[in-house]
C-alpha positions in Angstrom: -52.1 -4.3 2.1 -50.1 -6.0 -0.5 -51.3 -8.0 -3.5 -49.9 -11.5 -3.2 -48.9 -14.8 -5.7 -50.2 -18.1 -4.9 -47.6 -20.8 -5.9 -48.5 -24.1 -7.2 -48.4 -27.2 -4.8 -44.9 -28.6 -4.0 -43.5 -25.1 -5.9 -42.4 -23.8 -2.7 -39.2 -25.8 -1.9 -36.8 -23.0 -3.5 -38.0 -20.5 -1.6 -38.3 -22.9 1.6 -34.7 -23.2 0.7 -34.2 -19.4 0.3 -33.5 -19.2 -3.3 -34.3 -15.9 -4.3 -35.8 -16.2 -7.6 -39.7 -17.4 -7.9 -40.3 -18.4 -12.0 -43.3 -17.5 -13.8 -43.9 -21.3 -14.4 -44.1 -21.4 -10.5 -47.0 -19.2 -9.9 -51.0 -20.7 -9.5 -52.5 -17.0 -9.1 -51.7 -13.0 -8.9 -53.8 -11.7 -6.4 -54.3 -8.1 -6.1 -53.3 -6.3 -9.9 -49.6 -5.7 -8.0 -48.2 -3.1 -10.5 -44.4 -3.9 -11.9 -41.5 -3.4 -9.3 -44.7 -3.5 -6.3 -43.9 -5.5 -3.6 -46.3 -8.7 -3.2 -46.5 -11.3 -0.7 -45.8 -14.5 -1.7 -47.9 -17.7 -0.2 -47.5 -21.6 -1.2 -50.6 -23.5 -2.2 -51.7 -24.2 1.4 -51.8 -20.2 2.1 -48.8 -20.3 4.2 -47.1 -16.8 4.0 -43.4 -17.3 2.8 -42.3 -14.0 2.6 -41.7 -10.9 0.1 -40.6 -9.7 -2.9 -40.7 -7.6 -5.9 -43.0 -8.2 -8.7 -42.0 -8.3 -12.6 -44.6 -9.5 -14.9 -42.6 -8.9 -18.1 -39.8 -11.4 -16.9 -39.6 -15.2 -16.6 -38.5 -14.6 -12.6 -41.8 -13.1 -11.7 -40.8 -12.2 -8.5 -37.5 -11.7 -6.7 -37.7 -11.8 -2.9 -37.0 -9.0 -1.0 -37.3 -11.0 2.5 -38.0 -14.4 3.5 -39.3 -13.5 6.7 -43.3 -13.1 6.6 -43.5 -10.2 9.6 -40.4 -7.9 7.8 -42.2 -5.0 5.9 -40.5 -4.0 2.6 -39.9 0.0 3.3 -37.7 2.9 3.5 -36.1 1.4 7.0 -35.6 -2.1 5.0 -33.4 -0.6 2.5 -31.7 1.4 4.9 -30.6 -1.7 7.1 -30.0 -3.5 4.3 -27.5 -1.1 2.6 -26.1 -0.5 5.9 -25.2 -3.7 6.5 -23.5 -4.5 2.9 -21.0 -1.3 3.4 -20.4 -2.3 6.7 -19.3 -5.9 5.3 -16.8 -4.2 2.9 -15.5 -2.0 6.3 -14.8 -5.3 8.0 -12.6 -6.5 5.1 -10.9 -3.4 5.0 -12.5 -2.2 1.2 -13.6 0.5 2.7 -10.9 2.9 4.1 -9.8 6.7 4.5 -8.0 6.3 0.9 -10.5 8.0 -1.0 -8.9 6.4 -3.9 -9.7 3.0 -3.7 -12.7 0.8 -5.5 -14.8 -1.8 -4.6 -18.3 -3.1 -5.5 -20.4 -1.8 -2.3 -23.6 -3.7 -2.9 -24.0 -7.0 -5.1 -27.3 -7.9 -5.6 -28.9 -10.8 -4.4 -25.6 -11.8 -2.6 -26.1 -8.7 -0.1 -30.2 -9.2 0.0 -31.2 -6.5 -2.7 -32.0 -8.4 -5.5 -30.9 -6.5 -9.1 -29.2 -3.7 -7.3 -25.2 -3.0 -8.0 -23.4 -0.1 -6.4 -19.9 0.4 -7.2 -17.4 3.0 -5.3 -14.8 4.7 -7.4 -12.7 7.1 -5.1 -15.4 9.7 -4.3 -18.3 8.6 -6.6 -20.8 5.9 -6.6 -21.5 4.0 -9.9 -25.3 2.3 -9.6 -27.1 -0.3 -11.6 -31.1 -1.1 -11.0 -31.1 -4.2 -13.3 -35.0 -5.4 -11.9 -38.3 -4.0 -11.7 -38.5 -4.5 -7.7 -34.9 -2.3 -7.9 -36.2 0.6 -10.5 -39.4 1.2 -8.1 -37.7 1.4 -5.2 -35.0 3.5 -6.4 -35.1 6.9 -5.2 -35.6 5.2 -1.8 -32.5 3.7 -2.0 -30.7 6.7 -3.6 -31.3 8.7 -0.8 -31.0 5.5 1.8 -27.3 5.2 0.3 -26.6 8.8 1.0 -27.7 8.4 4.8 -25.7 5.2 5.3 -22.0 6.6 3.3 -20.7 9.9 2.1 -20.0 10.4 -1.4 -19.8 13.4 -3.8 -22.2 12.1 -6.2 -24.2 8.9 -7.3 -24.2 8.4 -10.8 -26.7 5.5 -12.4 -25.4 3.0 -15.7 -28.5 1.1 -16.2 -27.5 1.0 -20.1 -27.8 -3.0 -19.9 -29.6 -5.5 -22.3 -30.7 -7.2 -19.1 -33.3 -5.0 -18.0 -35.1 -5.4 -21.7 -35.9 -9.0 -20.2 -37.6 -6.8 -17.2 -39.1 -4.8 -19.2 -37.1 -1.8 -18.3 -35.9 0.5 -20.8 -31.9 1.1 -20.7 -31.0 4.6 -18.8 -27.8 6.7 -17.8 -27.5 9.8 -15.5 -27.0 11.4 -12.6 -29.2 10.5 -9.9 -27.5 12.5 -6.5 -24.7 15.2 -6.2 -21.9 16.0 -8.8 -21.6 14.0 -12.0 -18.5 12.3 -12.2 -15.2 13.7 -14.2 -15.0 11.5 -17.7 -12.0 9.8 -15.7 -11.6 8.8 -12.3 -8.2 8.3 -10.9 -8.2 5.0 -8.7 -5.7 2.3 -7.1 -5.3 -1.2 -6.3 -2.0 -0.7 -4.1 0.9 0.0 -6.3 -1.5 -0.3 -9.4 -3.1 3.0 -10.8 -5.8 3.7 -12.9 -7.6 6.1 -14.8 -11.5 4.8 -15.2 -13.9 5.5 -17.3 -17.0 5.4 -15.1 -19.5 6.8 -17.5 -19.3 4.7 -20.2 -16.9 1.9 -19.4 -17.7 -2.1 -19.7 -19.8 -2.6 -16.7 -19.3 0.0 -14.0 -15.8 1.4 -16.0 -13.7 -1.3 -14.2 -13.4 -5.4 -13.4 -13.7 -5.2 -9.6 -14.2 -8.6 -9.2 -10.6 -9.6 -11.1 -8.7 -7.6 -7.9 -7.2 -10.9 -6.7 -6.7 -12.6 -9.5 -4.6 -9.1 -10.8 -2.2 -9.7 -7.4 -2.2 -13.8 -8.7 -0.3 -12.6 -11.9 2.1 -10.6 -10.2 4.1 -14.3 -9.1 4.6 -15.8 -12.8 5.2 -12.6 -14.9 9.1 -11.5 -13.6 11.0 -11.2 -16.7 8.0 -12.9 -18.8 7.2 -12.1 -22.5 3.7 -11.4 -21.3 0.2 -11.6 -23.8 -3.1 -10.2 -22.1 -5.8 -11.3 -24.1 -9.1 -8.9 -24.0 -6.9 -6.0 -22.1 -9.9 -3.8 -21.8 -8.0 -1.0 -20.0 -5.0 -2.8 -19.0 -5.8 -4.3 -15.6 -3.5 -7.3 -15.7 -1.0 -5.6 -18.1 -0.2 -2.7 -15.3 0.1 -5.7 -12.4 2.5 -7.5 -15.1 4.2 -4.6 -15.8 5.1 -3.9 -11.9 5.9 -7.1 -11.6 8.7 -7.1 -13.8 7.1 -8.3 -17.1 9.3 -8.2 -19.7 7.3 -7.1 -22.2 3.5 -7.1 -22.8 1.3 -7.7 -26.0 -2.0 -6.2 -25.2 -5.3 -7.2 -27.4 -8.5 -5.2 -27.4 -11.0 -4.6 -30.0 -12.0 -1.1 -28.6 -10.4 1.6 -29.9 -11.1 3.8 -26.4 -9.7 1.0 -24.1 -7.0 0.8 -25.7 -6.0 4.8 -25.4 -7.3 4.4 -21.8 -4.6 1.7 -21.5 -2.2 2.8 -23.2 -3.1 6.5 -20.4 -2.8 4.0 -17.4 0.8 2.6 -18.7 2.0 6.0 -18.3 0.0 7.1 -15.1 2.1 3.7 -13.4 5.4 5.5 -15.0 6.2 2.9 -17.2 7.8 3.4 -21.0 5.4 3.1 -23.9 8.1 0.9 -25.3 7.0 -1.8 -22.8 3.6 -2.6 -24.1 2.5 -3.5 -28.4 -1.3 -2.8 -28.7 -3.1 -4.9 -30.9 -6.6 -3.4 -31.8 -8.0 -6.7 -33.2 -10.1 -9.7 -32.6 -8.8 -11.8 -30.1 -9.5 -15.5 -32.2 -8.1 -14.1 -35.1 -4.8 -12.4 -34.1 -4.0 -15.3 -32.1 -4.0 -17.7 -35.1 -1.7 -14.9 -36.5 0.6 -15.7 -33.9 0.0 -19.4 -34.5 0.9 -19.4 -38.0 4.2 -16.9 -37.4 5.4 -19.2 -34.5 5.7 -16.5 -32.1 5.1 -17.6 -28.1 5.0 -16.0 -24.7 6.0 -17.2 -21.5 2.7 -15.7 -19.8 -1.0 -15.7 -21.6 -4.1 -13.9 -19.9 -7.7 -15.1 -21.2 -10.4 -12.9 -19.8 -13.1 -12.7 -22.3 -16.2 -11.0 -22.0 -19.8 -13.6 -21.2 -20.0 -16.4 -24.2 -23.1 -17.4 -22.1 -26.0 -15.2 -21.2 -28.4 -18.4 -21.1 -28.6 -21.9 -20.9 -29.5 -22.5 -24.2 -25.8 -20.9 -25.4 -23.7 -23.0 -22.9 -22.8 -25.5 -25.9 -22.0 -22.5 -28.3 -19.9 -20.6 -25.3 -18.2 -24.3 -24.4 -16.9 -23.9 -28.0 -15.6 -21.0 -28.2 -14.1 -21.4 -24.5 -12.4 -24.5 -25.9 -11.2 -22.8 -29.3 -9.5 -19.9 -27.5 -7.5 -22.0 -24.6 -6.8 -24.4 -27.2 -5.0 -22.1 -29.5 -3.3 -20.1 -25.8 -1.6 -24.0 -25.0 -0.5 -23.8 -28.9 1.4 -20.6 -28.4 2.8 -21.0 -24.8 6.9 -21.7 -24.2 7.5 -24.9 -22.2 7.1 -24.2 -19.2 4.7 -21.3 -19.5 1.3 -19.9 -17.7 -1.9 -19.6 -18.7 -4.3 -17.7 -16.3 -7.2 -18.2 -18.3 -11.6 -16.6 -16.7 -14.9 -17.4 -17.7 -17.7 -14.8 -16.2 -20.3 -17.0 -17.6 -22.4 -18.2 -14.6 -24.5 -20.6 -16.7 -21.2 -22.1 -17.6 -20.2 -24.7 -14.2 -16.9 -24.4 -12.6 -16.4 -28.2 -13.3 -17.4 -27.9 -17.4 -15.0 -24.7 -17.5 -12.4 -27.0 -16.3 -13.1 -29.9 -18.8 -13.1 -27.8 -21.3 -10.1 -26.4 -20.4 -8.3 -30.0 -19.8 -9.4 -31.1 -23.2 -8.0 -27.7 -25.0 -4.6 -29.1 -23.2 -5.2 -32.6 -25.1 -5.8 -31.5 -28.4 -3.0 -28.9 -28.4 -0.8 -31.7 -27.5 0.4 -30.1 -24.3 0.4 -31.7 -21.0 -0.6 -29.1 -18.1 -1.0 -28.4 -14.2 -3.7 -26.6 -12.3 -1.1 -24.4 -9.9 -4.5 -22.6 -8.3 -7.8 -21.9 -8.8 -9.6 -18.4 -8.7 -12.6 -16.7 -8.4 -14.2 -13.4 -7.6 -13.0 -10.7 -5.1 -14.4 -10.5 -1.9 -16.5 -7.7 -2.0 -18.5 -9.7 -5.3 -19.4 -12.4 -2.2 -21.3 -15.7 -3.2 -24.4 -16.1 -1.3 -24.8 -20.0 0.0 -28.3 -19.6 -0.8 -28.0 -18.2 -4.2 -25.1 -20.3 -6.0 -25.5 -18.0 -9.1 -23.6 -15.2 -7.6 -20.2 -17.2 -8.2 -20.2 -16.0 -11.4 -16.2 -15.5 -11.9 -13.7 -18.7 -12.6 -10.5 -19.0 -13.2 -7.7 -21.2 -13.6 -3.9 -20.9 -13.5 -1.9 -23.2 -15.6 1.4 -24.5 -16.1 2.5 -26.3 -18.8 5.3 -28.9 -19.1 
């Protein structure tokens, strides 16, 4: 029998409404001593069973909910069906294929029903994350569940995040199933290759979720003097490049993207002539380029979270607003700026304000040609709006 919570009166309408997250501030009682990552059953005030999920006493989201449906047991055939069904999502929209070589994000979280669990695919390998207690207890489980549901030649897990500090969890790195990894995986989006760095990279070793947005570029850049801002490893400077960019300056602060980059230009057969690497602050080397006049036809913004909380939505909204404000300043007439926020505390509509009113006060007048967002395989659960994470806009000014 599982331990349970007893909610507070009228606490229940999130979870009515299928929001997985239940807040400490939500909770009456903890029945039973549940241990961290245990699965509890979760009643309102009245005693009406709403369901399950994993408990996390360290964390401000007590518990994340596993299952809304009071007669589904939490257990090794849960995980199964559940993973299951997330890989067989990313075979219906065609991630998933005999290419060997391709990448996608196989399980996301809450939006696929397995709260704090990430599993990326990178040719042969699979890159994991177990960001919540619920997800660390229940790992080995779903370590071996994934290797029933999907081949692979190894599972390799990058829990090194800050996030599962707030969890309680200490940060951790390894091999968890099969062979480890090469230092540099070999993938492609297309026409686009890539080496990745899977075992030490910014998030998994790769932005999945920018896929689309990488294709987007492709129709402004033909002939373009092209700046990609934040290049990590030169995602949107390899789609520019095939595209017929011009030229491309590419900013990074890290030392090892940049060589990574600077590896993928010539994997894609392109001269090293074609791309300058800057190794330098973003703010700062594009008020260099303010001060020396110099402009592109083409700027890319995709900066790493301003906003891992509420409380620094103000401080992120400035430093949103500084960096588009100062992109306007140094585009041609008639140039684009493709310009991402991954901060989901930050609202589509304020990213767009801010945005509008970085236009204003660089004294440039601007169009929105398109909107964008995440890839497909990073979907956005209806029940669980903080899963769209990834915004975007493409500009054009006049």
């Amino acid at each position: 029998m599982n331990a349970s919570i007893i909610l507070k009166n009228q606490r229940e309408k999130s979870v009515m409404r299928r929001h997985p997250w239940i807040f400490s501030g939500a909770v009456s009682t903890v029945k039973g001593n549940p241990k961290q990552g245990e699965t509890v059953d979760v009643f309102n005030a009245q005693g009406v069973l709403l369901g399950r999920g994993a408990y996390s006493p360290h964390s401000q989201i007590m518990v994340r909910m596993w299952s809304f449906d009071p007669d589904e047991i939490i257990s090794t055939d849960f995980f199964h069906s559940r993973l299951k069904r997330a890989i067989q999502a990313r075979r219906d929209r065609q991630f998933i294929s005999i290419d060997t070589n391709t990448a996608c994000r196989l399980v996301y979280s809450e939006s696929d029903g397995l709260p704090g669990i990430i599993i990326d695919k990178y040719a042969d390998f699979f890159i994991c994350q177990f960001l919540s207690s619920g997800a660390e207890h229940w790992k080995s489980t779903i370590v071996r569940e994934l290797n029933e549901c999907i081949s692979c030649k190894g599972i390799f897990e990058r829990s090194d995040v800050k996030v599962r500090e707030k969890e309680g969890l200490l940060p951790i790195k390894g091999l968890l199933s099969g062979t480890i990894p090469p230092d540099v995986l070999e993938i492609h989006e297309g026409n686009d290759y890539f080496w990745v760095n899977t075992k030490d990279g910014q998030k998994t070793g790769f932005y999945l979720d920018q896929r689309n947005n990488r294709q987007v570029l492709k129709q402004y850049v033909n002939g373009a003097e092209v700046l990609n801002c934040f290049g990590y490893t030169g995602g949107f400077t390899i789609s520019a490049l095939h595209a017929g960019a011009a030229h491309v300056t590419h900013i990074e602060t890290s030392a090892a993207a940049i060589e990574l980059a600077k590896q993928n230009v010539i994997l894609n057969g392109f001269s090293t002539a074609c791309v300058d690497y800057v190794e330098a602050n973003v703010f700062s080397i594009l008020r260099h380029f303010r001060e020396i006049k110099r402009a592109f036809d083409v700027i890319v913004l995709d900066p790493p979270k301003f906003a891992e909380s509420m409380s620094q939505v103000e401080r992120a909204s400035r430093g949103y607003k500084d960096i588009n404000l100062l992109a306007f300043q140094l585009l041609k007439p008639n140039g684009i700026l493709v310009t991402f926020s991954c901060s989901a505390m930050l609202k589509r509509e304020l990213f767009e304000k801010i945005v509008a009113d970085a236009a204003i006060d660089a004294g440039r007048d601007a169009q929105i040609d398109r909107w964008l967002t995440q890839s497909e395989d990073h979907p956005c659960a209806l029940n669980f709006p903080e899963s769209s994470y990834l915004k975007g806009l493409v500009c054009r000014v006049w």
